[in-house]
N, C-alpha and C positions, 0 to 999 in steps of 0.2 A: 082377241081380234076375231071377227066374225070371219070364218069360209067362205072363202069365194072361187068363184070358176071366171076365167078369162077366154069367150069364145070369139076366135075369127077362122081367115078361111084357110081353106090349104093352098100350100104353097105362100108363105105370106110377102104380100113385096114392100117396100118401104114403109108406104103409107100405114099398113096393117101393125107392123113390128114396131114403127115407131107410136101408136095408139098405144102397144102394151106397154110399150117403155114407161110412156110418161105416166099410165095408172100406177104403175106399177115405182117408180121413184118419186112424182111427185102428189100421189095422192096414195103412199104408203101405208100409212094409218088402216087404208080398206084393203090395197091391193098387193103387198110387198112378198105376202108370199100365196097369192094366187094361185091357184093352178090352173092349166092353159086346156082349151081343145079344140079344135079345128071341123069345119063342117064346109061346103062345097059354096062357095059365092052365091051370096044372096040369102043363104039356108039359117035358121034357126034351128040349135040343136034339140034334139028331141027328150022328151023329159027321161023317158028309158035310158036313151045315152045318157045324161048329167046325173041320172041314178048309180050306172054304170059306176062311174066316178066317186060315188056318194055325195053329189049334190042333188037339192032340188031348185027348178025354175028361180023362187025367187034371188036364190045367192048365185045368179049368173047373170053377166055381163057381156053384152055381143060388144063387136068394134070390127068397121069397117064390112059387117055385115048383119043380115037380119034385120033391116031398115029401120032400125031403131032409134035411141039417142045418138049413139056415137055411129053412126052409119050416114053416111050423104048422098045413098043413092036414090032418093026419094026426087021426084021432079023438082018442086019447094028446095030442095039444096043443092041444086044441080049447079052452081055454080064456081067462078075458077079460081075461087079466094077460099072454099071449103073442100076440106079432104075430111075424112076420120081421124084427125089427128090435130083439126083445129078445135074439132068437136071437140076432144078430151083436152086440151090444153083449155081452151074455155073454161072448163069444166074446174080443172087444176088451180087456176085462177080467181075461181069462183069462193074456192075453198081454202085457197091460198095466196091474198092478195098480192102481198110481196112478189110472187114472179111478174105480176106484171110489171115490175124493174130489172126484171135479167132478160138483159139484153143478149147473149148468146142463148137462152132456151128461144126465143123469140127468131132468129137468123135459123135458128134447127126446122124449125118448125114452118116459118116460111119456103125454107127448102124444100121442107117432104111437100107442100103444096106444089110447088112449083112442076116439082118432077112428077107426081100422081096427075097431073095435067098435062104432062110432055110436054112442058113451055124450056126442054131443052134444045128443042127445035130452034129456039132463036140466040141461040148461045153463038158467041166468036167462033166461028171453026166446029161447027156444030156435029160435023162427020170426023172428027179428028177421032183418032186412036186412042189420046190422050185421057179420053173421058169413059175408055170400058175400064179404068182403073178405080171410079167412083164409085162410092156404097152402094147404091140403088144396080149395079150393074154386076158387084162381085156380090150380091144377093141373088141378081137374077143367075150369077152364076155355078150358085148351089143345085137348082135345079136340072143340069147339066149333068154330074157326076152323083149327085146323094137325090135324087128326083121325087123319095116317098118320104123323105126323113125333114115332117115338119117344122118339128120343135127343136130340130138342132138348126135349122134354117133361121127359126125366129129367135135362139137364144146368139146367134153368130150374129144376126142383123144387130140385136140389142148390145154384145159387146161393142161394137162398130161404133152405136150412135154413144154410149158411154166413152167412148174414146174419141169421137167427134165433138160433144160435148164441153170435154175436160179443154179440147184443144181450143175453141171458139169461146170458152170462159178466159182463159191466157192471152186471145188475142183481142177482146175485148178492153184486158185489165191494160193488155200493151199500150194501143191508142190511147187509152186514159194517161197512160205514166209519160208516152211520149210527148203530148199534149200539157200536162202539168208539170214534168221533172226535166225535159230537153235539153241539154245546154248546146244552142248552137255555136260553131263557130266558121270560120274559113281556112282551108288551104291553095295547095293553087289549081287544084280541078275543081273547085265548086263547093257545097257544104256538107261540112262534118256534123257527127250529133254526138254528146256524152251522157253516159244514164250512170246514172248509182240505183241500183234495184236489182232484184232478183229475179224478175222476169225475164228470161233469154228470147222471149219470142219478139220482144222489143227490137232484136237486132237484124233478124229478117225483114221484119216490118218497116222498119227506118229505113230500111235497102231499098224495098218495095216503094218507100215511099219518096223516093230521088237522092236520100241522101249517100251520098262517096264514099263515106268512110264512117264506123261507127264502132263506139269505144263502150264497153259496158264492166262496171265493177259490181260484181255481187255486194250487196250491201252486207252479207253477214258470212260468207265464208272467204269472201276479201280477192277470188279471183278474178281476175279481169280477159275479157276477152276483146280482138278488134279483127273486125272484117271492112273488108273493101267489094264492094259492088264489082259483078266481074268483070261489068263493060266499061269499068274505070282503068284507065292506063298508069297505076301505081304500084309499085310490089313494095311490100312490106320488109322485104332483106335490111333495107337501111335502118329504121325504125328499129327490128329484131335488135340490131349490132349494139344499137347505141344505149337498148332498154337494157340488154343485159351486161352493160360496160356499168349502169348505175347499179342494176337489181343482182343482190351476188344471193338470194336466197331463194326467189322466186323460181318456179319451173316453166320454164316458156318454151314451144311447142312452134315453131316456123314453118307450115305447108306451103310445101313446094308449087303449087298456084300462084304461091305471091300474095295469095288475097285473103289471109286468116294468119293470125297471130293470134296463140291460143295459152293461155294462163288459167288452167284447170278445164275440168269436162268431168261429165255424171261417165265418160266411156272412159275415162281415167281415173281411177280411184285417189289416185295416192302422191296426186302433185300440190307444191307446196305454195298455198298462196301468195299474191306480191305483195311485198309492204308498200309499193309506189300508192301513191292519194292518186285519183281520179284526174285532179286538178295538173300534178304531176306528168302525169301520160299524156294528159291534154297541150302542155308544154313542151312538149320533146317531139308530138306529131309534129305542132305548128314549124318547129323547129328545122324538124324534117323535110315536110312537103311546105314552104313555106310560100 
């Protein structure tokens, strides 16, 4: 693999971290083990500094400065659908047609646009508190306490978007499952859903998405889990009573909310799945909340 240098600026804020990300995992082949250096907004490093390093000019790559390729601050890119970060995903794309079908690198990436333009101005409750808790915010928040420590800045932002990533692939795969695998039915507050799959974010998401109640069986380590939406007026006590009046092997987990009936969790090691079928629980709800 050829040497390279990854330069942008100091202090880097989303838009910046997230350009080295996606060199750096989806154009791997050049850039996976890169190394990074930082020069003042707008600046091209200098060949003495990339010496420094033991690069020369040509095995360096600017992003989101040095008004280069991956740079959009040139008039001609001045606009609010390009950040540095479309620029390299372009690029990603270019070289790796297939992302142009992953739909969560695609939602990432419209993100760091949206926020590199402050279009969070027009967000629900745009002053709300709630939102100094989001990446672009606990980045600006590094320079606060750690103010000269670049690269621990851009290597934090990059775990961040790798965990934002991972989660926005899972919710993407969820919509699909919920939309293909569903099984709807009825109780007496409105609609229920049942999954067989292993994707657990399906059961936030079904919530999110109106449904009362929802019932999910791991397809391959057999536990099953059921939530109820909090603003639904159901507790789960009854359901509990009656599932483990059939299930004498299963480990079932009843929170005191009322609204979670739990048969396994990755935060419980060592409970023992249900033998109840999907279709089973689905029968005993109706039964229940009929």
């Amino acid at each position: 693999m050829d040497r390279k240098l990854i330069v942008t600026h100091h202090a880097p804020d989303l838009d910046a971290i997230a350009s080295v990300w996606l060199l750096k995992r989806f154009d791997a082949q050049h850039f996976a083990d890169a190394h990074l250096a930082f020069v003042n907004p707008g600046d091209k490093i200098k060949l003495e500094e990339a010496e420094e390093q033991g690069f020369q000019l040509h095995e360096v790559t600017h992003v989101d400065t040095g008004m280069g390729k991956f740079d959009h601050h040139q008039p001609e890119k001045a606009l609010d659908t390009i950040c540095a970060a479309t620029l390299v995903y372009d690029h990603c794309v270019s070289i790796h047609p297939e992302l142009k079908d992953d739909k969560a690198l695609k939602i990432l990436v419209d993100f760091v646009t949206e926020i590199d333009h402050f279009k969070e101005i027009y967000w629900h409750e745009a002053n709300d508190t709630k939102y100094n808790f989001m990446i672009h915010e606990l980045i600006r928040g590094l320079e606060f306490f750690d103010p000269h420590n670049d690269e621990s800045q851009l290597h934090f932002g990059m775990t961040c978007l790798d965990s934002a990533y991972a989660t926005l692939t899972q919710r993407v795969k969820a919509e699909e499952i919920i939309e293909e695998k569903g099984q709807e039915f009825e109780i007496k507050v409105g609609k229920a859903l049942a999954l067989d799959t292993r994707n657990d974010d399906t059961l936030k998401m079904a919530q999110k998405m109106g449904y009362a109640l929802v019932v999910r069986k791991d397809t391959k380590l057999g536990h099953v889990r059921i939530k109820v939406r909090p603003d639904i007026d159901i507790d789960l006590k009854p359901l509990h009573e009656k599932i483990i009046e059939l299930d004498k092997k299963g480990t079932w987990f009843y929170h005191a909310s009322g609204k979670m009936l739990i048969n396994g969790s990755i935060k419980h090691r060592n409970q023992t799945p249900s033998p109840l079928t999907l279709n089973k629980v689905i029968e005993i709800i109706k039964e229940t909340y009929a």
